[in-house]
N, C-alpha and C positions, 0 to 999 in steps of 0.2 A: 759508895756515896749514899747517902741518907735520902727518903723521899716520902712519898705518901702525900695523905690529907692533911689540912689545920685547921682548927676554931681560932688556936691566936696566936700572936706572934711571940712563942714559948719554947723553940724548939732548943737544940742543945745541939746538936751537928750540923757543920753544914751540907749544905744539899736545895735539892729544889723540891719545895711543896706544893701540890698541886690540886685546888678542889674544881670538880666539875660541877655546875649549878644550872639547874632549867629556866631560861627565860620567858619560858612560852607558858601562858595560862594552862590549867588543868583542862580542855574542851581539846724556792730555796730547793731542794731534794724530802719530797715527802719521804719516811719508813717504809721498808718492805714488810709485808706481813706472809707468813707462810709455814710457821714452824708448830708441831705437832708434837705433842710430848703424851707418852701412855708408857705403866707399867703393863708387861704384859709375860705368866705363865708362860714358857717355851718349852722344848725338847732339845736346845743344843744352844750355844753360843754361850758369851761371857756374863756372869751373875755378878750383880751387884753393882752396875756404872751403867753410864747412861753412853750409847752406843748412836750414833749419829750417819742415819741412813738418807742418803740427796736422790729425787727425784732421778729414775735413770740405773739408779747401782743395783749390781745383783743382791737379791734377798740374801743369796747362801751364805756368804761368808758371816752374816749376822744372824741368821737364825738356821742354819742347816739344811733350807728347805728352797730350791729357785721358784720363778713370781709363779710359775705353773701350780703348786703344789696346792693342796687344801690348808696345810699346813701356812702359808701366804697370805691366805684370805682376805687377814686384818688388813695386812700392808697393801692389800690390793685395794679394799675398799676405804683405804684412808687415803690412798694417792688419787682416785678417780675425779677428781673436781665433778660437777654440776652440769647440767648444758647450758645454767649463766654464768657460769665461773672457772676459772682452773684451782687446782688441787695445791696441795701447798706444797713447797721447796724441799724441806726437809722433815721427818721423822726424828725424836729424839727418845731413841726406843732402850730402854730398862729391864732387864732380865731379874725378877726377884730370886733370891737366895732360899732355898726349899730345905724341911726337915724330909728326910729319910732318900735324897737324891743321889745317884750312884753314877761312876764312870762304868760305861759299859770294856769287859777286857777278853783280851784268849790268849793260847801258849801256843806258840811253837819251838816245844823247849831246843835250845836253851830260851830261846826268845817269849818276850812277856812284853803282848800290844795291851796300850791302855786308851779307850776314849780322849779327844782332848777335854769335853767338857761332860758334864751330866748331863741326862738325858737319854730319853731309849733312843732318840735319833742316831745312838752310837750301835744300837744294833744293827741298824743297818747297814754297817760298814764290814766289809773284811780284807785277809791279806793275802795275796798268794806269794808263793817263795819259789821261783822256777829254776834250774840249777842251769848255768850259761855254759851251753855245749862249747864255746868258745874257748873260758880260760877256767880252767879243773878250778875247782873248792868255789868258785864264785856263782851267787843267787841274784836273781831279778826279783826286787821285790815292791810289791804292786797294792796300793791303798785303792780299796776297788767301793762303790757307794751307789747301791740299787743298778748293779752290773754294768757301771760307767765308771771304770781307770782314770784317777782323780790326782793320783802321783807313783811314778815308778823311779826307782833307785838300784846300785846294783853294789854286795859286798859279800865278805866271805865270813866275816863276825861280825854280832852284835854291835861292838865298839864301830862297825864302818858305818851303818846306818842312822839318818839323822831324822830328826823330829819333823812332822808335814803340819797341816793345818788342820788335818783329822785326826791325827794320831801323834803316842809318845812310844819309845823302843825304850824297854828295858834287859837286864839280862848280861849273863857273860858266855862268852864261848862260840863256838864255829856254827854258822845258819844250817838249816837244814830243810828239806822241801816239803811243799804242801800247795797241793793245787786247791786248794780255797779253803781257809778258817774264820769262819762267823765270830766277831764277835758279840757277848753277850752278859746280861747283867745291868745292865743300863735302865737307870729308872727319873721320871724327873723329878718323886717329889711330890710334900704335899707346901701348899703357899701359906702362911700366917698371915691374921691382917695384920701381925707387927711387920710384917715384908712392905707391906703398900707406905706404911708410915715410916722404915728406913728412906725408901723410894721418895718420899716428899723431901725429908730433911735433904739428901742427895741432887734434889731438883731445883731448890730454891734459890743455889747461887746464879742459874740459869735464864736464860731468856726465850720465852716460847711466848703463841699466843694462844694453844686450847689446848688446854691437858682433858683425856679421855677415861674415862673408868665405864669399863665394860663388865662388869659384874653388879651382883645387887645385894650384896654386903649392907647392910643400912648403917652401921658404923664404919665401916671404909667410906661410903658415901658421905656422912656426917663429917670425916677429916678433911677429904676432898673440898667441901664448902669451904668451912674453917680456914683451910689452907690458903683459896684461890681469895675468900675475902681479904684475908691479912697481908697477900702481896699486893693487891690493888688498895686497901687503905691504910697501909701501915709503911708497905712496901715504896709506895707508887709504881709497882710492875703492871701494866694493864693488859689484864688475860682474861680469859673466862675457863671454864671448867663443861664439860656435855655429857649426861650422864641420864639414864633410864629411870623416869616413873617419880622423878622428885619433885617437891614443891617446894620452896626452897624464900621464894620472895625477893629474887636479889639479880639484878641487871649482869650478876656473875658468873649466873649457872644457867645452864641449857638443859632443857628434859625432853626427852623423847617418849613420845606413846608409844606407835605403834611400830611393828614391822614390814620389810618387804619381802618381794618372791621376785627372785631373779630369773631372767628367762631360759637357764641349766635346770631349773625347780627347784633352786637349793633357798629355802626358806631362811630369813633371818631375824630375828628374835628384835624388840628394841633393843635390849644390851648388845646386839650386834651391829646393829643401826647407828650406834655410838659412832663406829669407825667414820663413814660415809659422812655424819655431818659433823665430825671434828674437825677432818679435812674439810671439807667444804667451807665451814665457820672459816678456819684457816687460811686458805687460800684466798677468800673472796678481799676484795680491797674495802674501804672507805664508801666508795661510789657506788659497792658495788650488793642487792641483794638479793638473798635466797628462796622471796616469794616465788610459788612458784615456778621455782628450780627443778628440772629432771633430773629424777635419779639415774644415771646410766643405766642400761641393761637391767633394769629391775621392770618388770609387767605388772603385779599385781600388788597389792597392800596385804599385811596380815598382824591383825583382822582388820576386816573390813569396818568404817565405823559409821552408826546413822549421824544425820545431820546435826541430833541433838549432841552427841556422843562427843560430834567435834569441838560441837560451840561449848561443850563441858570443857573438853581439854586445851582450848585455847583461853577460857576463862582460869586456866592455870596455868598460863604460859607455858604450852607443851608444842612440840612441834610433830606436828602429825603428817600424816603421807593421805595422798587419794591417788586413786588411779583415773585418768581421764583420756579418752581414745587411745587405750593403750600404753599410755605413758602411766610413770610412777612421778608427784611431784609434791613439794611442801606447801601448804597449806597459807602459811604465813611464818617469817624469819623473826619469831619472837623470843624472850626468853624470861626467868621464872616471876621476874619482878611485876607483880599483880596490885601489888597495893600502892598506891602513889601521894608521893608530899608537895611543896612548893618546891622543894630541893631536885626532886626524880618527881616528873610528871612521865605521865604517855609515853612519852615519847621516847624516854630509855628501857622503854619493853620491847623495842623495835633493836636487832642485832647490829643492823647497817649504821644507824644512831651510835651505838656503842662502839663498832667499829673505829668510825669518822673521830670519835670522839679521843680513845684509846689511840690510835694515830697520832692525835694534836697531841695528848698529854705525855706518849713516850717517844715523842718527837723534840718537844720543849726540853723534856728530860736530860734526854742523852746531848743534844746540843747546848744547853747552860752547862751541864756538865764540864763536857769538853775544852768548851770554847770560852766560860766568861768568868764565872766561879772559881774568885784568888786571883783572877787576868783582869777585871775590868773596874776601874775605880767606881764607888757608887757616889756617882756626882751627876751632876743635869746631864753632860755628855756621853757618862756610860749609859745611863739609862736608858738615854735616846738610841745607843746602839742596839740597847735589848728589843726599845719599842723597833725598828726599822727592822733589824728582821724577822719578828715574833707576824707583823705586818706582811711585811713579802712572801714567808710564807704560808701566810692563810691568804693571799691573795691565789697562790697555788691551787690552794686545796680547791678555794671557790672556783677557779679555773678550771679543774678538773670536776664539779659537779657534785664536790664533797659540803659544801656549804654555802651558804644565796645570802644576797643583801648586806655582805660584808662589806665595812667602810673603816679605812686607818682609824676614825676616833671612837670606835668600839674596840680599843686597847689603851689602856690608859698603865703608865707604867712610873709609879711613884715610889720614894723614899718609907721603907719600914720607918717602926718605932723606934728600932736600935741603931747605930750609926753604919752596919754590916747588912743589914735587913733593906730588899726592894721588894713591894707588891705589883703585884701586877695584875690587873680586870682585864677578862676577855669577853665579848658577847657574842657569841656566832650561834647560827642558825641552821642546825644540820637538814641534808636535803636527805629523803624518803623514798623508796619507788614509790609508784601508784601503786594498790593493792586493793580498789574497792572504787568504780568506776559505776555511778546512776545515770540510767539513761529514762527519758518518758520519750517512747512515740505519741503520738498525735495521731488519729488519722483524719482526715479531711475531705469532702467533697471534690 
């Protein structure tokens, strides 16, 4: 179905259009939010499709590597929510497709083991072929993976043995023994940034709310804009994009200065930092924001920045980290949109804003969708249907702390120009944490 923004009542599909506008001078069942979308370089699993990992599932079967691994990292510091937030539901994780990537293989002639997927991760696989004292000509044979027995099988040729989830059998003829053959050959590859741009196209029929780019490509970065602008005003998909060191100007994109030091010492870079507040962007609700957020398990910043240094990078919508008694935490949940109109004041340089917002408009979305679009005649009575629960559920949202001083006749829901066309005004008021709190003592006699 057709969506996005309008200036007029011109459109050619139907669909629901949707503009969000600031009212505030320049000075039902709410949406789940939760879903994480990144391309990301691997050493194993499937290239090219977008691989859908839930809070809870083991890493291995998607990237070769369980949550212990270094190799994990990412998926560890995208899943960690905040100490004000939880983490998001799901990963909708993308193996790009690499020039010069190899299946890693070895023989035991007649037998020929091949990798299942590219990647050196397949070197660290092998097999052994044990010969069953039990019944003559027959082998035990054993897919073995950093000396943990991963699948064992038992036959006397080629032909008995069947395909695992690490390996492919090829070959003809009767098995033969071998207490352990490495295989080897296994390479993942180098990435194109035409890989990241299959990856968009791929992505787009999708529903997530922060795709990450963890590298600093400045033309990868540039499509990533590009991309995440034209689902939210072309699209009406409402997402944002988190990405290191951009200026960008747009309520769309998230930039990260600096990095942390986790309490192992293992340093992370801001294009590493990407991970942590995607997820965290993610996860957090409408209600809910990332001022001053803890970073889990993270001690220290790197680098460290002076006072000026910050009010530099928040005067560019950057989300920066301090450390303060020992904790690691954000500075402020804002993002890159610096310059402001009568349309986008202030106040959608605030995440939590964008959030609440992106809520209501792909909430509206998916519900006229479904529920009214081709079903409800546009006459005073449908209208009133639209207005009644377009109402009830922003009485929701105010109930839950997402918006103040809402009142049923701040929706007013009338008749388009065309005989098929309804407009509809909303005026809401999204609520903010506190983030900047003046006190004066007095002292007195």
């Amino acid at each position: 179905m057709a969506g996005g923004t309008w200036t007029s009542q011109n459109k050619k599909q139907p669909g629901v259009y949707i503009n969000v506008k600031s009212s505030m001078a320049q000075s039902v069942n709410v949406g789940d939010r939760g879903i994480v979308a990144i391309c990301k370089p691997l050493s194993w699993g499937s290239e090219g499709n977008i691989m859908t990992i839930n809070v809870g599932d083991d890493f291995t079967q998607y990237i070769g590597y369980d949550s212990t691994n270094d190799k994990a990292l990412f998926l560890r510091e995208i899943f960690k929510g905040s100490g004000n937030t939880k983490g998001p539901v799901k990963v909708m994780l993308y193996r790009p497709t690499t020039t010069g990537a190899a299946k890693a293989t070895a023989t035991i002639a007649p037998l020929t083991i091949t990798a299942k997927y590219n990647g050196v991760r397949g070197n660290d696989i092998s097999i052994t072929s044990i010969a069953d004292p039990d019944n003559a000509g027959s082998f035990t044979v054993q897919t073995v993976i950093d000396g943990a027995v991963k699948h064992t099988q038992s036959g006397k040729t080629v032909a008995d043995l069947q395909d695992n989830d690490w390996v492919t059998f090829s070959g003809t003829g009767d098995l033969a023994a071998s207490a352990g053959t490495s295989l080897a050959g296994g390479s993942d590859g180098t990435v194109s940034s035409a890989a990241y741009s299959t990856f968009l196209i791929t992505l787009e029929p999708y529903t997530f709310n922060v795709l990450i780019y963890d590298g600093t490509d400045s033309t990868i970065q540039a499509a990533y804009v590009a991309f995440i602008k034209r689902l939210r005003e072309d699209l009406g998909k409402k997402c944002q994009a988190v990405m290191a060191g951009v200026e960008s100007n747009s309520d769309a994109v998230i930039s990260v200065k600096n990095g942390v030091v986790l309490s192992d010492g293992t340093v992370l870079n801001p294009q590493q930092v990407t991970w942590w507040v995607g997820g965290a962007e993610a996860g957090a609700n409408y209600s809910e924001s990332l001022v001053y957020a803890q970073y889990p398990d993270a001690v220290n910043v790197s680098p460290r920045l002076t006072a000026s240094e910050v009010d530099e990078a928040l005067d560019k919508g950057q989300i920066v980290f301090f450390e303060e008694f020992g904790n690691v935490k954000v500075v402020s949940d804002i993002n890159t949109l610096t310059a402001y109109t009568p349309d986008k004041g202030e106040a959608f340089s605030l995440n939590q804003v964008i959030r609440t917002l992106d809520t209501i408009a792909n909430d509206i979305y998916k519900n006229f969708s479904q529920n009214y679009i081709g079903k409800i005649q546009n006459n005073a009575a449908g209208r009133d249907l639209l207005k009644a629960w377009i109402v009830g559920y922003l009485n929701e949202i105010q109930a839950n702390n997402g918006i103040q001083n809402f009142v049923a006749d701040d929706v007013v829901v009338g008749a388009g120009n065309a005989l098929n066309a309804v407009v509809i005004t909303l005026a809401i008021q999204p609520v903010a944490a506190i983030e900047k709190i003046y006190i004066t003592a007095t002292l007195t006699d």
